[in-house]
C-alpha positions as CSV (number, residue, x, y, z in Angstrom):
1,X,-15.4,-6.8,14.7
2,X,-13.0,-7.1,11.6
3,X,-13.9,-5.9,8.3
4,X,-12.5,-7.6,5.1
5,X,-11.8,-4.8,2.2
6,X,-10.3,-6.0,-1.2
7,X,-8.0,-3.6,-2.5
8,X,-7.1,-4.4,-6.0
9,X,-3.0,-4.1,-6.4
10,X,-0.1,-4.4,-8.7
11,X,3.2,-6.5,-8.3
12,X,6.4,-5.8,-10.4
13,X,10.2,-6.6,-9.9
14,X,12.2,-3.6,-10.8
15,X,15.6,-3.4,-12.5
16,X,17.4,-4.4,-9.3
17,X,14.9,-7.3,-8.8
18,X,13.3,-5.5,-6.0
19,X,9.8,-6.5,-5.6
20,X,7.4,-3.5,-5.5
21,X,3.6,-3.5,-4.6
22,X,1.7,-0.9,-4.4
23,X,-2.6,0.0,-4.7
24,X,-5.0,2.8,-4.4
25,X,-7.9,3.4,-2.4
26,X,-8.8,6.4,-4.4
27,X,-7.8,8.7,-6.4
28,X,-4.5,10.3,-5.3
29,X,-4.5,7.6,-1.9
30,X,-2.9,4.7,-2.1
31,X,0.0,2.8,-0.6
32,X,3.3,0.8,-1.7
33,X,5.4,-1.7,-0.2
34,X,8.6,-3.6,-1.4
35,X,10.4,-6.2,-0.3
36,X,13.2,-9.2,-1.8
37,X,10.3,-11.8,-2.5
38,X,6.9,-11.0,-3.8
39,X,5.5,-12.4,-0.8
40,X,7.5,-9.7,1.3
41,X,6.4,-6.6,-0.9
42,X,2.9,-7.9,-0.2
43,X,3.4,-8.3,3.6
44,X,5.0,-4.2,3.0
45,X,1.8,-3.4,1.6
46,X,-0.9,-4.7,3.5
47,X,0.7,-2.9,6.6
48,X,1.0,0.8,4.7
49,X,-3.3,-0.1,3.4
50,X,-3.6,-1.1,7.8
51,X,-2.2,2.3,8.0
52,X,-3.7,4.3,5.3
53,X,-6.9,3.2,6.1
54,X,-7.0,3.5,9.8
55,X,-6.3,7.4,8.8
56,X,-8.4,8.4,6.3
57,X,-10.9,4.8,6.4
58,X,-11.9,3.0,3.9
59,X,-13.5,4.0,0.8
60,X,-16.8,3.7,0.3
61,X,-16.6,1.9,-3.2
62,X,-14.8,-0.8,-1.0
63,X,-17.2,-1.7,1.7
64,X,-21.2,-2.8,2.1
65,X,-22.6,-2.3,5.8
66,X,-25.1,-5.1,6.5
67,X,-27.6,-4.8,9.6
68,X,-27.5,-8.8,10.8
69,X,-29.9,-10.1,13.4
């Protein structure tokens, strides 16, 4: 079974016009990726939240269990 969690994030280019992403899954966890495009810094990103939250799950703010017949 997969589970969809959306994690709220913020994209900026820094002064070397490196694309950084980065979001939080709670207070003092979160995760940040960069890359050349904004598309890779995304890509960075989602892999570091695959890790973090694999680790330490997801928070509960983030996710709604549903019992489905």
């Amino acid at each position: 079974m997969s589970q969809v969690i959306h994690v709220p994030y913020t994209l900026e280019q820094d002064e070397d016009g490196v694309w950084c992403a980065s979001a939080h899954l709670r207070p003092g966890v979160g995760a940040v990726g960069d890359g050349a495009t904004p598309e890779a810094a995304i890509a960075d990103l989602r892999e570091g939240l695959a890790a973090l939250i694999a680790e330490v799950g997801p928070p509960a703010e983030l996710t709604l269990t549903l019992d489905v017949a």
